[in-house]
N, C-alpha and C positions, 0 to 999 in steps of 0.2 A: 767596751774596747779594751779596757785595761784588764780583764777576766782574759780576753781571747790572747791578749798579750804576755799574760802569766802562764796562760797554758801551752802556748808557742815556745815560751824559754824553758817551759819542764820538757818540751818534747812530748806532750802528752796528744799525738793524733789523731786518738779518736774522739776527745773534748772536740778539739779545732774544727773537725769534721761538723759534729754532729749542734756546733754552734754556728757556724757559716752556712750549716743546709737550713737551718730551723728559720732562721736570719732571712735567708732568701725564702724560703716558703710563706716568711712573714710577709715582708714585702709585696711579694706577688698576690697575695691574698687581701690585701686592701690597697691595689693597682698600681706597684710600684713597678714598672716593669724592667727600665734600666736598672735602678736600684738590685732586682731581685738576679738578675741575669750577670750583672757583677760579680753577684755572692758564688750564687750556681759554679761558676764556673772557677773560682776560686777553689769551692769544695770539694772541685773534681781533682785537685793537685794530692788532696787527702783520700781521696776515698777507695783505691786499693788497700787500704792500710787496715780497714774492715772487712772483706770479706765474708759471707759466711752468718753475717748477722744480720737479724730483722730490719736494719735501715739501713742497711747494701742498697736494696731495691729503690728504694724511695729516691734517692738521685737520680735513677734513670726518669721515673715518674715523673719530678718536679725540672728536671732538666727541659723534656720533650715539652714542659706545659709552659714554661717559663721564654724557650725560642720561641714560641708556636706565641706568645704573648706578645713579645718584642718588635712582631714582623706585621706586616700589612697585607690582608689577602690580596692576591695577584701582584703580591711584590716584595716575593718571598728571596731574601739572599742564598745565593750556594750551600754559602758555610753553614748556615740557620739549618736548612735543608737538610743537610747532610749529618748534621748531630742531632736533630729528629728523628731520622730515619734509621741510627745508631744508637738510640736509646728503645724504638719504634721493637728493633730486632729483639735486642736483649731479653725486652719485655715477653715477645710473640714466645722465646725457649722456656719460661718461667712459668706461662700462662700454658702451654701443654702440658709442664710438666703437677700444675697445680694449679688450674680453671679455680677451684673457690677463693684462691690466694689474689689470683692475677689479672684473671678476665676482666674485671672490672676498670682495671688500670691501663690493661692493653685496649681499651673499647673508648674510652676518653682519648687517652694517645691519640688513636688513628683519625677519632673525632676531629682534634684542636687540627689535626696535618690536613683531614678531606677539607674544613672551612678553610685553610688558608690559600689551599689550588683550587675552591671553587667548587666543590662539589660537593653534591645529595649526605649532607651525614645527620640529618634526623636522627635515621635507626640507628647509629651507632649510638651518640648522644643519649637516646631512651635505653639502648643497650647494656650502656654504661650505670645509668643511675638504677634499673632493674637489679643491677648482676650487684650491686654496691651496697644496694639493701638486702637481698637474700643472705649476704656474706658476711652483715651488717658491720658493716665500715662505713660506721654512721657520720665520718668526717668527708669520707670521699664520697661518701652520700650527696651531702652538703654542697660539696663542690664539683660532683655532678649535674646537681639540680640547676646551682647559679650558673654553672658556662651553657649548660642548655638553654634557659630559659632568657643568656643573652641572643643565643644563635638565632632563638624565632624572633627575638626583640629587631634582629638585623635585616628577617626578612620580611617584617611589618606584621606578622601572625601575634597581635594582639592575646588573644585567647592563653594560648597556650605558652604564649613566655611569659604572661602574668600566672599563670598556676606553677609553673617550675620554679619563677622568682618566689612565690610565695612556699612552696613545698623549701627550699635552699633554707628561709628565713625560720622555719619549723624544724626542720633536720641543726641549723646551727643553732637553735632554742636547744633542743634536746642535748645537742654536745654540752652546749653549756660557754658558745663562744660568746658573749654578750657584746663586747666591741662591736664583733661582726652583725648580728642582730641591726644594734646602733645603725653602721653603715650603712646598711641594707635600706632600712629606713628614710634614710640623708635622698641615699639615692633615687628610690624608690619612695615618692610620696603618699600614694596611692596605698601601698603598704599601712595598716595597724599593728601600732607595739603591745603585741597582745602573745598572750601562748596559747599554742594552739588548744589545749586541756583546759580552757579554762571552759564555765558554762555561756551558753549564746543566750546574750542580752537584748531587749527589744531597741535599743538606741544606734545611733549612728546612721538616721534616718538621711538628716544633712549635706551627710558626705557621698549620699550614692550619686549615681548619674544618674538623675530620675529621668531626662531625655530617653536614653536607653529603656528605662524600667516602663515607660509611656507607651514608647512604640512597641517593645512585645508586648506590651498590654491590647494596644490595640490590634494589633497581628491577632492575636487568639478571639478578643471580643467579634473582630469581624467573620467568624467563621461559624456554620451556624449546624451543618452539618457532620452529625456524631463521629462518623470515621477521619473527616480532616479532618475535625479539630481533635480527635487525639496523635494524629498525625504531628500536626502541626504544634501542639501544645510541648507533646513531650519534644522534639526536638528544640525550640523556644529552652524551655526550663534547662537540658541537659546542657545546652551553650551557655545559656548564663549561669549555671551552676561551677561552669569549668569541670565537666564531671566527663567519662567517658562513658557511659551507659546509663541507660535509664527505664525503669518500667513503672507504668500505669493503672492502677487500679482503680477497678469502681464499685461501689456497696450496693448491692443488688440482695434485699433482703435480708438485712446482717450480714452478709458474709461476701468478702474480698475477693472479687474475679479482676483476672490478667485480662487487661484490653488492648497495651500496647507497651511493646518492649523493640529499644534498638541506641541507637548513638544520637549523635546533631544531623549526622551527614544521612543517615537512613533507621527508617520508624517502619515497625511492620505491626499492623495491627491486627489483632487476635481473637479469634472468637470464645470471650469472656472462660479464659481456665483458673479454675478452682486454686486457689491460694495452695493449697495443699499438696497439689499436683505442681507445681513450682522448685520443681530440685534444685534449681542452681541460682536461686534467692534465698538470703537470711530471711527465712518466711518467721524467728521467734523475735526478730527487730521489727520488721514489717508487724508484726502482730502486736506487739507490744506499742508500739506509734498508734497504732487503729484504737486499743481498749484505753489509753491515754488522754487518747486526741491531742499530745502533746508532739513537738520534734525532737527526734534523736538523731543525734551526731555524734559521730565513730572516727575520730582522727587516724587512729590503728585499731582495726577491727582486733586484731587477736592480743590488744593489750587490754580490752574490755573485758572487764572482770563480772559484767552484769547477765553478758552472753556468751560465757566459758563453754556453756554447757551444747551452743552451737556447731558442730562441726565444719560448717562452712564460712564462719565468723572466727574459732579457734587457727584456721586452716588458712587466714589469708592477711598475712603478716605484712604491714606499710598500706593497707588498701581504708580509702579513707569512705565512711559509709554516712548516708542523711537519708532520713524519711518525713518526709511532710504530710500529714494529715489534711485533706481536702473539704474544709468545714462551709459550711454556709446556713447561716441564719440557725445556729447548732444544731445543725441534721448532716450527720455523716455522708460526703457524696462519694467520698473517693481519698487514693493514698499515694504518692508520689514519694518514689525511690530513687537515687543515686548513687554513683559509684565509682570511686578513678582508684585503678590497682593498682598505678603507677606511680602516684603522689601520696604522699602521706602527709595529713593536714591538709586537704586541697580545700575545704571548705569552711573559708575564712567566716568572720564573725559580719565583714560587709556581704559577701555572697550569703550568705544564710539570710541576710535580712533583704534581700533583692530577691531570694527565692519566695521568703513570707511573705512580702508585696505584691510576686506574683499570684504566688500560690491562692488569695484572696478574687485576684482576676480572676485567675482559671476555673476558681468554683462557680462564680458568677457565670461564665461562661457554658464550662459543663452544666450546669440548671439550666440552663435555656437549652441547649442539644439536646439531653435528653429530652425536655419536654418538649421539643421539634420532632425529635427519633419518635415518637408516640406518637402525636399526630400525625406523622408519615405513616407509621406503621400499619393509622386506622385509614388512611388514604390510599395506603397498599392494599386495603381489605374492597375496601368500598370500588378501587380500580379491580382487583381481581373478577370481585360478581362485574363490575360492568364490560369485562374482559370478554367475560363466558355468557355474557348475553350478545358483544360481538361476534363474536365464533358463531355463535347461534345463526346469527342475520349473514352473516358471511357464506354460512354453508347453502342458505334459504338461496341469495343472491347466486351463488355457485350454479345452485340448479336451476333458477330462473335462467343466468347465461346459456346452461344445459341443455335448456328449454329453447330458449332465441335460438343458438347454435342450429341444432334437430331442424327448425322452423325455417333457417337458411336456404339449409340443407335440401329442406322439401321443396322449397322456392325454386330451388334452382334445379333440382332433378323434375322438377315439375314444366319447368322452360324447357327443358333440355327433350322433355318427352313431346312435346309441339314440333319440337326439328327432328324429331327423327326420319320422317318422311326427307326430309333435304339432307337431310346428312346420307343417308342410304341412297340419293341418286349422286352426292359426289364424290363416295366411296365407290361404289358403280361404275360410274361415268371413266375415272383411270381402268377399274379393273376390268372393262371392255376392250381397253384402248390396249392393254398389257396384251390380254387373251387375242387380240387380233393379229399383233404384232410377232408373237410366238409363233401363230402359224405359220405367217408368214414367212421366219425367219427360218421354220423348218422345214417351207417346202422350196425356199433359196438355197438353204447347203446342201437339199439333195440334188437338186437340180448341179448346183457348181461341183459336189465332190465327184456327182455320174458322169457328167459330159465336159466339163472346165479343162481338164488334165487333156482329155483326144482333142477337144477343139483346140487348144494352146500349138498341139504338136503337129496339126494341119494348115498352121495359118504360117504367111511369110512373113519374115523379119519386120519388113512395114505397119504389115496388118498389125503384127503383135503390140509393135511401138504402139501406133495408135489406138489399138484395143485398150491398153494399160495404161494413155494419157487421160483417154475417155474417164476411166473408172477413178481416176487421181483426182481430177479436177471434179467431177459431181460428185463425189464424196464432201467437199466442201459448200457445196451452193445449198445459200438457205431458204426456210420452208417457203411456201408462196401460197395469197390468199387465192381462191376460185377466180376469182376478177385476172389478176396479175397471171394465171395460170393461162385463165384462153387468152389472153393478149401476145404472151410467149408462142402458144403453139400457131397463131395464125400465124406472125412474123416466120417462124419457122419452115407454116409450110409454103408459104413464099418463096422462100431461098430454097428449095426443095426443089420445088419445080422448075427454078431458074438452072439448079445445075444437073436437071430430069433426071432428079433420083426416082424412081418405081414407088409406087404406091406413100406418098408423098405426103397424104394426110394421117394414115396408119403409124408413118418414122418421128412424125414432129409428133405423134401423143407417146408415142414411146420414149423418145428424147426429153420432153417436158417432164415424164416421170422419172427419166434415170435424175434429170438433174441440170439438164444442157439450156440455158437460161440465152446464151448469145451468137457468136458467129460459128456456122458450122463447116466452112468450106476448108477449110485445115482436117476436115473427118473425110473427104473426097475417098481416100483409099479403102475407107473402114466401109460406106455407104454404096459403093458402085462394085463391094464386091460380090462374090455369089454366094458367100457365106456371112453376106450382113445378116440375116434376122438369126441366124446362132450368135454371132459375136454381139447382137444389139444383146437379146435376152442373155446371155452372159451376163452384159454388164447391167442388166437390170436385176438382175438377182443378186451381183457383186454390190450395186449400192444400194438395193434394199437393204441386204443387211446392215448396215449404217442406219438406214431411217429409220428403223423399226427397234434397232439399239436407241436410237436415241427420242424414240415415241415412247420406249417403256421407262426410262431416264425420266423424262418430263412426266409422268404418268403416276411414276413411284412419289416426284414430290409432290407431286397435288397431293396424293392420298397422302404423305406422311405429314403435308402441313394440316389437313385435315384431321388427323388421327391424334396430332399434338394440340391442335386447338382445340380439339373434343375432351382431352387428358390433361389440359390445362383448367380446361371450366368446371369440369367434374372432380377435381383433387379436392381434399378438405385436408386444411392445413390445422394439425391438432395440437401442436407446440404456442400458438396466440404469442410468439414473437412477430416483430415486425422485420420485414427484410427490405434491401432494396430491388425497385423493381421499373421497368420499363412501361409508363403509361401507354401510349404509341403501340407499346407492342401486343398490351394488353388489348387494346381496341381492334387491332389488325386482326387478331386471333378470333375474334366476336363476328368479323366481316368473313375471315372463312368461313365457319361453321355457316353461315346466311349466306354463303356462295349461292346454292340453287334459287334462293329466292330473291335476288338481288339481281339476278339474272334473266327472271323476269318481267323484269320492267321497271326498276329500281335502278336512278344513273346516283353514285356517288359522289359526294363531291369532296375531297378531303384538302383539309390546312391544318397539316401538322408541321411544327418548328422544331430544333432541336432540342431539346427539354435533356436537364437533368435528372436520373435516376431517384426516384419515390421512396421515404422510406414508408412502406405499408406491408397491410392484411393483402396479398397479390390475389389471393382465391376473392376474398369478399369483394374488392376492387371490380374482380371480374364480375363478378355478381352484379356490382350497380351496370356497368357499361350493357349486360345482356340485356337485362331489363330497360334501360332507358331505348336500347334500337329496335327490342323487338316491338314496346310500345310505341314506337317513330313508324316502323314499318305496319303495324297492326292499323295505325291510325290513318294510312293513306293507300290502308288495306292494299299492299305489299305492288305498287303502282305510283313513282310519283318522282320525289329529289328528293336526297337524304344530306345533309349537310354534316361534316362531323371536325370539329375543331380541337387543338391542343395546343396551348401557348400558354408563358408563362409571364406574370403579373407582377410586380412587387414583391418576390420572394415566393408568389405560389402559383402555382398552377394550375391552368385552367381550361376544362373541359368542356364544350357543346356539343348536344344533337338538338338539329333543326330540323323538321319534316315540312312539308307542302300538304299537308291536311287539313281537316277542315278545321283544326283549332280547338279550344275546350271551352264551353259555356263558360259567360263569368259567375253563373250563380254556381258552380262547383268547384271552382279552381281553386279556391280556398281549401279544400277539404280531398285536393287528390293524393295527400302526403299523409293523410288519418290510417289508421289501421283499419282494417276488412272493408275500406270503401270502395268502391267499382263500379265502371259506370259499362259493365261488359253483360251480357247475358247470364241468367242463373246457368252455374257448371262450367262456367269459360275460364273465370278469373277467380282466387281467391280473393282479392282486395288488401294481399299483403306487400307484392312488389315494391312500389314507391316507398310506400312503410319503413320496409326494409331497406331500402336505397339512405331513404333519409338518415336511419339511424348510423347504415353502415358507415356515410359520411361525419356525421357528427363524431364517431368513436376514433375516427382520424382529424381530429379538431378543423372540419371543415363545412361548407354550407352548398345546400342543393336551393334552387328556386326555380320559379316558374314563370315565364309571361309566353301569352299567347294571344291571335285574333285572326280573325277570320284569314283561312288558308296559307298561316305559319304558326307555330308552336314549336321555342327552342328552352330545354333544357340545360341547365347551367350549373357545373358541379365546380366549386372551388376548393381546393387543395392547398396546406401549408408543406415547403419542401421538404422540411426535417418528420413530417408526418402527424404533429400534434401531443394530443396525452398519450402515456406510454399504456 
């Protein structure tokens, strides 16, 4: 006080200056912060009075650090604020004009302002103590390293504000501020008063967290599998190293392959590269660690005088470097590297001996992977031959299916060639009924386009009316059986003769065909005149054409349900997906195709419910349903009751054919489900059908069975809804 007071009376201001800024820099730097913020601001009464000189700047610096100290984030004052943000500028013109001068100072600055409004300043923070070291301003190094390593201490990131506190405690070792060292210590328990150069000792076992060192121990012992556990391994060691990278090596034959290189947060593991091939690893430190088997640790790689001769160790100045030798039972397994570019000194004398703790795990560990990865290896050999003996039996199985498929196939074009005879009379049978109807139809337009037009324009208004009711109204009336047909025309000609129409039973068979089904005395004018049998055949030709349109109508869908149920049974479905499908419908289509023979002397009797859609094989499906009716019909030798059921059970569905036959011996019933058994004539029967049935159903995880007795035999196919195995 009495120096500052001497040099206040000589006038001498830039003594005063440069004792009131140093005063407050003190301060602030072992947490005086009103004390420091006092001085600060006192200094600024002097500090125009420099100009121009190297500690100009540093007021702006210790100013911005010293508000930014004083204040509480989100409760920052105006005034604070705004003489930050006026030192903030100053700074930003200094630092364009001379980045290796300033940048560093500017990058702190804006740090201490983003923590105080709350915001993202990591990067800047790392920004700071990077740009501090290149520039080597190994004070603001220092006091880089400490405001960072409070900043992550504030957001609980343990890790990394314990390596900044400790990089601070190393950078002020090197300045040579020992107080501060001291404090650091006070503060920071956890901290060793050690330098960072000195050599790593085996002791201080004590003081670790051996909880921590337990559970990554057991993290990696539990892993047994070679790729995670270097996964897992290196990212383990890189966090508790405090390191920011790390790579992996393993001794494979004498000589060091890359197995796994990355961070804490992501490990990528590598198919074993040669040490040598490794360009951007100090591969003469690395090498040097292996021929040792001891640890080296590199506080500042390029102030290592043992690996000058490195260019990638000469070339990477503050980057603090460790290799750990991967020993077990003294057989070289492997070599663990690290590395933080950021910190210098980051690998304290208690991290180093947390690492050799582990490091002891990890080999233990890696001895057992590898010798798992070997037996796997032989396990991969011994699977691969039994791979290739499945493929073998797979392809055998292929053609077997290949073979059943074909064998279907014959089955059923084999059934199919039994009904050709009926399927040909009911393809026929429409295309009679067409060809009939055609003539018909074409010798009614000649008749109505020749004489329709002159008869129209001879008849009276009356006539006409009633001519064209006639033709409206029978155009409507529907078909009628033989029975219901002479019943109509006697009625008919009864009323005929009542109102003595002329040839009286000739009118009512013509009337009956046009369509005139009821009272005819409303037709009086059309029938008593002298040009009734033109105006009748008129209108008999007018509404034939109608019947005979709508004979060929009816005629087209027999044959097209015909022609689709023939095209449904005969597809083969060569995809062996399963689809959904219509059981009901499937059956319907089985009883077309057996139209002609069903017809003679076969009454159906069907009970089908509403069923939910199948998921199945719809061709093979068809397959069983042909086989089970034509064997119903074959057995009551096509003459008898056919009974056919479809309802569904507890989740499945379920299918009957009953016949009225004479039923199956019991001494063979057991055995109608065998392949090539038959109980048919040599050349009738293959003896594969049921066979087939059976099988078809089992591959849709379902059950066929049988009971029979004298003059019934009903077949019973159960079905699961969703279809079964895929």
């Amino acid at each position: 006080a009495a120096h500052l007071a001497d040099l206040t009376r000589m006038g001498f201001l830039y003594g005063v200056y440069h004792v009131k800024l140093f005063k407050a820099f003190r301060h602030y730097l072992y947490g005086d912060a009103p004390g420091a913020l006092a001085l600060i601001r006192e200094a600024e009464a002097t500090r125009d009075f420099i100009p121009g000189t190297m500690f100009y700047p540093d007021w702006f610096l210790y100013s911005a650090l010293i508000e930014a100290a004083a204040q509480s984030p989100g409760q920052v004052q105006a005034e604070a604020l705004a003489r930050i943000d006026a030192a903030v500028k100053q700074m930003e013109v200094w630092a364009g004009v001379c980045p290796d001068g300033f940048a560093h100072r500017l990058l702190l600055m804006q740090a201490e302002r983003a923590r105080l409004l709350g915001k993202d300043a990591a990067a800047l923070y790392e920004g700071a103590v990077e740009a501090a070291r290149k520039g080597n301003f190994l004070h603001h190094e220092a006091l880089a390293c400490e405001l960072t390593g409070r900043f992550y201490a504030s957001l609980g990131r343990e890790n990394p504000a314990r390596g900044f506190i400790e990089a601070a405690r190393y950078a002020y070792q090197r300045w040579g501020a020992k107080a501060k060292v001291a404090q650091l210590a006070e503060l920071y328990p956890w901290l060793e008063d050690e330098g960072g150069s000195e050599p790593v000792g085996p002791g201080g076992v004590q003081a670790l967290d051996l909880d921590a060192v337990l559970q990554a121990g057991a993290a990696m012992t539990g892993e047994i599998v070679l790729d995670r556990l270097l996964q897992k391994m290196l990212a383990i060691l890189v966090e508790n190293a405090g390191a920011e990278r790390g790579a992996l090596f393993l001794d494979q034959d004498g000589s060091l392959r890359l197995h796994a290189l990355g961070t804490a947060q992501r490990v990528e593991v590598i198919d074993a590269v040669p040490l040598d091939d490794c360009a951007d690893l100090p591969r003469s430190v690395i090498r040097y660690a292996a021929r040792t088997r001891e640890t080296v640790l590199l506080h500042d790689a390029a102030a290592s005088s043992l690996f000058r001769g490195d260019p990638l160790v000469r070339g990477s100045p503050g980057t603090s470097m460790l290799c750990v030798p991967l020993v077990r039972q003294g057989r070289m397994l492997g070599e663990l590297y690290l590395e933080n570019r950021r910190v210098a000194g980051a690998f304290t004398a208690r991290r180093v001996e947390v690492l050799r703790l582990l490091s002891t795990v990890a080999a233990t560990a890696l001895e057992n992977a590898v010798l798992y990865n070997t037996l796997e290896q032989k396990v991969a050999s011994r699977t691969s031959a039994l791979r290739l003996k499945n493929e073998e039996l797979a392809r055998t199985l292929s053609q077997l299916e290949a073979a059943h498929a074909q064998l279907v196939q014959s089955e059923k074009m084999a059934a199919l060639g039994q009904l050709v005879a009926g399927i040909a009379h009911e393809i026929n049978t429409p295309l009679g009924a067409i060809s009939a109807s055609t003539g018909n139809i074409k010798a009614a337009v000649d008749h109505v386009l020749g004489r329709f037009p002159v008869l129209l324009g001879d008849l009276s208004p009356q006539e006409r009316e009633v001519l064209l009711r006639l033709v409206s109204e029978a155009r409507g009336s529907a078909a009628l059986s033989s029975r219901e047909a002479r019943q109509i025309r006697r009625a008919l000609e009864e009323r005929l003769e009542e109102l003595q129409v002329p040839d009286a039973g000739d009118v009512a068979d013509t009337l009956v065909d046009i369509g005139v089904h009821g009272e005819v005395g409303d037709l009086a004018p059309l029938l008593t005149s002298p040009r009734r049998d033109q105006m009748l055949a008129a209108a008999y030709n007018l509404t034939g054409l109608a019947k005979n349109t709508r004979t060929i109508d009816a005629a087209l869908g027999r044959a097209s349900k015909v022609v689709f149920a023939l095209k449904t049974f005969a597809h083969k479905d060569h995809s062996g997906q399963k689809t959904l499908a219509s059981v009901v419908e499937g059956l319907e289509n089985v009883l077309i195709i057996y139209g002609s023979y069903l017809r003679q002397g076969v009454e159906v009797h069907r009970q089908f419910e509403e069923l939910p859609q199948l998921l199945c094989l719809p061709d093979e499906l068809q397959q069983v349903w042909i086989n089970l009716i034509h064997n119903a019909l074959q057995a009551m030798q096509f003459k008898g009751q056919l009974w056919l059921t479809a309802k569904k059970r507890d989740g499945e569905i379920v299918v009957s054919v009953r016949d009225d036959g004479p039923g199956i011996p019991p001494e063979i019933k057991g055995r109608i489900f065998d392949a090539f058994f038959t109980t048919k004539p040599a050349g009738e029967g293959s003896g594969l059908g049921l066979h087939i049935c059976s099988q078809i159903v089992a591959r849709h995880g379902g059950t066929i069975t049988a009971t029979s007795e004298p003059g019934s035999t009903t077949i019973e196919v159960v079905l699961p809804v969703q279809g079964g195995p895929q």
